[in-house]
C-alpha positions in Angstrom: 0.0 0.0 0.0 1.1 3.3 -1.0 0.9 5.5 2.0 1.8 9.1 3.1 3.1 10.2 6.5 3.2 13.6 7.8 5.2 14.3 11.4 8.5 12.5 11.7 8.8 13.1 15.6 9.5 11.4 19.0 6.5 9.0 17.5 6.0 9.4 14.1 9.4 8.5 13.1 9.1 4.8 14.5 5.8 4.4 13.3 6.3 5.1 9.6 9.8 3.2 9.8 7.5 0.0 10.9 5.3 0.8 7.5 8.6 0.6 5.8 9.7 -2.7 7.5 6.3 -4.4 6.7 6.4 -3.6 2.7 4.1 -0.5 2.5 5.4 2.3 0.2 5.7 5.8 1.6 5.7 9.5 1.0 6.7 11.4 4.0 7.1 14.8 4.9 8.5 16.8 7.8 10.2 19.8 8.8 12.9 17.9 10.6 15.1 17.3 7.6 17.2 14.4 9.5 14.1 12.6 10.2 13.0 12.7 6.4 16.7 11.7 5.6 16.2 8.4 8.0 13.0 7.4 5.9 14.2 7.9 3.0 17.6 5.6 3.0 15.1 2.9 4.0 13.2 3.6 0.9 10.5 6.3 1.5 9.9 9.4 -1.3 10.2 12.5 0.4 7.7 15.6 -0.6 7.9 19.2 0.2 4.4 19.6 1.8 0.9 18.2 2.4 -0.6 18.8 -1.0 2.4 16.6 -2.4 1.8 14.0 0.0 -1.8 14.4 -1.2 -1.4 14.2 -4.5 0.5 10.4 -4.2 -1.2 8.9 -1.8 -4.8 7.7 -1.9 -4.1 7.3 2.6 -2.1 10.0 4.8 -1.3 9.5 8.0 -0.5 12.3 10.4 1.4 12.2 13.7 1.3 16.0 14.6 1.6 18.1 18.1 -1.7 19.3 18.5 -4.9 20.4 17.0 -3.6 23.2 15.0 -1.2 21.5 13.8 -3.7 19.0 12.1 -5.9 21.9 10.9 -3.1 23.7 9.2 -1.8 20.6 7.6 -5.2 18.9 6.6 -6.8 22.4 5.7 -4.1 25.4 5.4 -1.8 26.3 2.0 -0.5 23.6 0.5 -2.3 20.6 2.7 -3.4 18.2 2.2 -6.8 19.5 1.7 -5.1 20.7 -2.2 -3.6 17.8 -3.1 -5.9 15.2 -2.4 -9.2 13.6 -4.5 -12.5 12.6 -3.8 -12.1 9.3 -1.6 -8.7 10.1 -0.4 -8.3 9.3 2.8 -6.7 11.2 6.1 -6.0 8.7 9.4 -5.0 11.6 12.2 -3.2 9.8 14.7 -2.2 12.9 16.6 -4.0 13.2 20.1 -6.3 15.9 19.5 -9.5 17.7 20.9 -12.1 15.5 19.5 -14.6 18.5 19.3 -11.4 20.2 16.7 -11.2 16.5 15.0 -15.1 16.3 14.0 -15.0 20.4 12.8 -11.8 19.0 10.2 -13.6 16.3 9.5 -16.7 18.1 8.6 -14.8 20.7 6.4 -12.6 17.7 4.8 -16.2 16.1 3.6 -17.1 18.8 2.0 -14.3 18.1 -0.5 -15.1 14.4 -0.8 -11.9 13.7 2.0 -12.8 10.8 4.7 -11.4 11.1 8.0 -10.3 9.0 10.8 -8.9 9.9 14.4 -6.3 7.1 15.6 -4.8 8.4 18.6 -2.0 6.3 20.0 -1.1 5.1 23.7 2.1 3.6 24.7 4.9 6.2 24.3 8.0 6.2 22.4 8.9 2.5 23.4 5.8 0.6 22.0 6.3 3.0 19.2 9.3 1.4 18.6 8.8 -2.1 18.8 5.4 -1.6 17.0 2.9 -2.6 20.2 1.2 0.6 20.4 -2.7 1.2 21.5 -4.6 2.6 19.0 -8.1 4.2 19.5 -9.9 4.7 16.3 -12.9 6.6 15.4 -15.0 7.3 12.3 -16.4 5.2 9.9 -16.9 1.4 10.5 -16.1 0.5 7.1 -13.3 2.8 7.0 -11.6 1.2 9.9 -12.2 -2.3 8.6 -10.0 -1.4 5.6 -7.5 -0.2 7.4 -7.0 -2.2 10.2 -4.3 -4.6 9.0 -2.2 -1.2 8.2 -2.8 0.2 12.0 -2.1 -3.5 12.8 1.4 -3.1 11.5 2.4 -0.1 14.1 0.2 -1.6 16.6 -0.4 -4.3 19.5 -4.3 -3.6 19.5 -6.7 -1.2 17.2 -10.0 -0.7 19.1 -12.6 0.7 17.1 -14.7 3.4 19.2 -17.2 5.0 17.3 -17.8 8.1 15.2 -15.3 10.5 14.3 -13.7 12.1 16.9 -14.4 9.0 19.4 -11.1 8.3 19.2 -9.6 11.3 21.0 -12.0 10.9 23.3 -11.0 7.5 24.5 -7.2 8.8 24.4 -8.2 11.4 26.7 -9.4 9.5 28.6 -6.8 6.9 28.8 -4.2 10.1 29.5 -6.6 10.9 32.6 -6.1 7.1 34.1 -2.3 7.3 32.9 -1.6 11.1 34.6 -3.4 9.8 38.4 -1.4 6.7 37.9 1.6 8.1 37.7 1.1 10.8 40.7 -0.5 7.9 42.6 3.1 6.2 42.2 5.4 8.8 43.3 2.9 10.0 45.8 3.3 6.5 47.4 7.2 6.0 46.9 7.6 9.4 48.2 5.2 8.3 51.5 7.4 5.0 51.5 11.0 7.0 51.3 9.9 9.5 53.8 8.8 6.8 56.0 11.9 5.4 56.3 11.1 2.2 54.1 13.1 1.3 51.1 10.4 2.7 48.4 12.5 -0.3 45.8 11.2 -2.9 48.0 7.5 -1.4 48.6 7.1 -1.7 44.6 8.9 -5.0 44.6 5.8 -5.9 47.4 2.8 -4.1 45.9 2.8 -4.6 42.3 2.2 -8.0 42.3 -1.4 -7.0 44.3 -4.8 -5.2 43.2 -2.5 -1.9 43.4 -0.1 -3.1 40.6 -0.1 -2.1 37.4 1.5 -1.3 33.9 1.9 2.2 34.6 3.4 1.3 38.3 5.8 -1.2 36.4 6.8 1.3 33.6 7.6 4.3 35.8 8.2 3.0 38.7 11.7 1.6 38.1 12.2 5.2 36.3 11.6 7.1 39.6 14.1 4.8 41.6 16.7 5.2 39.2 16.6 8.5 38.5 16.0 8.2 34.8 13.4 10.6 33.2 15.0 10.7 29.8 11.6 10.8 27.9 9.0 8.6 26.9 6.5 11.1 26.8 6.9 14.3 27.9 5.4 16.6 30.7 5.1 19.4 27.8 2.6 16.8 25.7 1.1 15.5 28.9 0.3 18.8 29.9 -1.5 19.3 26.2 -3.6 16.2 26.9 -4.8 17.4 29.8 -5.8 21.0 28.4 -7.5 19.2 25.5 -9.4 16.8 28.7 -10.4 20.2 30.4 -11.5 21.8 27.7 -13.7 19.0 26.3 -14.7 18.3 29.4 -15.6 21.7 30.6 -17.8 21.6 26.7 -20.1 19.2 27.9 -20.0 20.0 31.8 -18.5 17.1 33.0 -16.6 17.5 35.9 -12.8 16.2 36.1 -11.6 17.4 39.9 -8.6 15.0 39.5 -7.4 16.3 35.2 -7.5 19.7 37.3 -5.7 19.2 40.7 -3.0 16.7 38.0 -2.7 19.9 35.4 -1.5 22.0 38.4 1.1 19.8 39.1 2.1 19.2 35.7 2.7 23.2 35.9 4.6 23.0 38.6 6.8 20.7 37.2 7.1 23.2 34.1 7.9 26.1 36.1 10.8 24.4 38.0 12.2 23.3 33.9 11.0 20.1 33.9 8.8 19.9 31.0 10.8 18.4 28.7 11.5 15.0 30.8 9.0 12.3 31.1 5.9 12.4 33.0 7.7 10.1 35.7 9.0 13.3 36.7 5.5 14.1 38.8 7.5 12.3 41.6 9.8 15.3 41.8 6.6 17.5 43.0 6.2 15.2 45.8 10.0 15.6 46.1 9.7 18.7 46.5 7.2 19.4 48.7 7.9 16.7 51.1 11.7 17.5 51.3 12.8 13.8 50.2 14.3 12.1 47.3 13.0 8.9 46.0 16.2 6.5 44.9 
């Protein structure tokens, strides 16, 4: 399958390198020039902008920062939007507010463009290896054609429901991931300050109801003092704007998204924001006068 990719970053780069690996033929584009020269020894065609990608492709795929990001590249000069035909095909895999994805989707139509959101969950690593959760929503028979594609970047591809559904569910999963995280470093924090060797409380809890992947991914980060990223405090700090703000949309209260975002800005303001969101431990750090190791 001919395929193009737009955003060559921290996640898009893996990703479309696993599209290479399994066979599919792509047409990427990026601003970060040694991220297009990467694809491209492996076999990719680079283009210049959107439209160009557009124009190739009869499926793009975008892995882009944020909501106006996509807009700019699906809609603005020279996107994809100019390049492509009636029945092309854009799958956004950026995490964006799914109130943003369904207005681009809506203009997109108009020209005859389908539209999926694909949001992905499992950070750099699963990138990597090719395990990543996918959340996908839009239409049903547009996900069952594509499926065996997301497969190939992918350890599971849930379908969710209409467009837009699929940002949803990734908010949601960055919710549950963001008190999980806090809820670890609060607790190895307690257990350092207690006296107790916090390595051996995890070694003791996470085999219980209290264990889980989160615990066992960024746990062993906080003891070691690595927070070399796998997903950033900046980006998790963008999920949980777009959370608040689709929340707040449809009144539905989130008391924990809130009390985590302040923390999250706390962690910015000290210069922390470009490690990885196992850094909410140094809050407690921080507040508590104790270092977790």
């Amino acid at each position: 399958m001919k395929i193009g990719f737009i955003g060559l970053g921290i996640m898009g780069k893996p990703m479309s390198k696993n599209l290479v690996k399994a066979g599919h033929e792509l047409v990427v584009c990026d601003f970060n020039k040694d991220a297009v020269a990467e694809l491209v020894e492996m076999g990719a065609k680079q283009a210049a902008n959107g439209a160009e990608v557009a124009k190739e492709c009869d499926v793009i795929i975008t892995m882009l920062p944020n909501s106006p990001h996509v807009r700019s590249v699906a809609l603005g000069e020279n996107g994809i939007a100019d390049g492509a035909h009636e029945g092309s095909v854009l799958i956004d895999m950026s995490s964006i507010d799914p109130t943003e994805s369904k207005k681009i989707g809506e203009e997109l139509a108009k020209k005859g463009i389908e539209m999926l959101d694909a949001p992905v969950s499992g950070g750099e690593p699963k990138a990597i290896d090719g395990t990543l959760s996918v959340m996908v929503g839009g239409k049903k028979d547009l996900f069952d054609k594509y499926y065996d594609m997301l497969m190939v970047m992918a350890g599971s591809v849930v379908y969710v429901g209409e467009l837009g559904s699929g940002n949803v569910a990734k908010l949601a999963n960055q919710i549950v991931v963001a008190v999980n995280i806090a809820a670890v470093g609060e607790a190895l924090a307690f257990a350092k300050k207690a006296g107790t060797d916090p390595e051996l409380v995890y070694q003791a809890i996470r085999g219980g109801l209290a264990g889980s992947t989160v615990m066992d991914a960024k746990a062993p980060m906080m003891l070691s003092r690595n927070f070399k990223p796998g997903f950033r405090i900046e980006l998790h700090i963008k999920d949980l704007n777009n959370a608040l703000n689709a929340a707040h949309a449809i009144s539905a209260p989130v008391p924990l998204t809130g009390q985590l975002m302040e923390m999250m800005q706390a962690l910015k303001a000290d210069g922390y924001e470009k490690e990885d969101h196992s850094s909410l431990v140094k809050f407690y750090e921080k507040i508590g006068n104790v270092t977790v190791e």
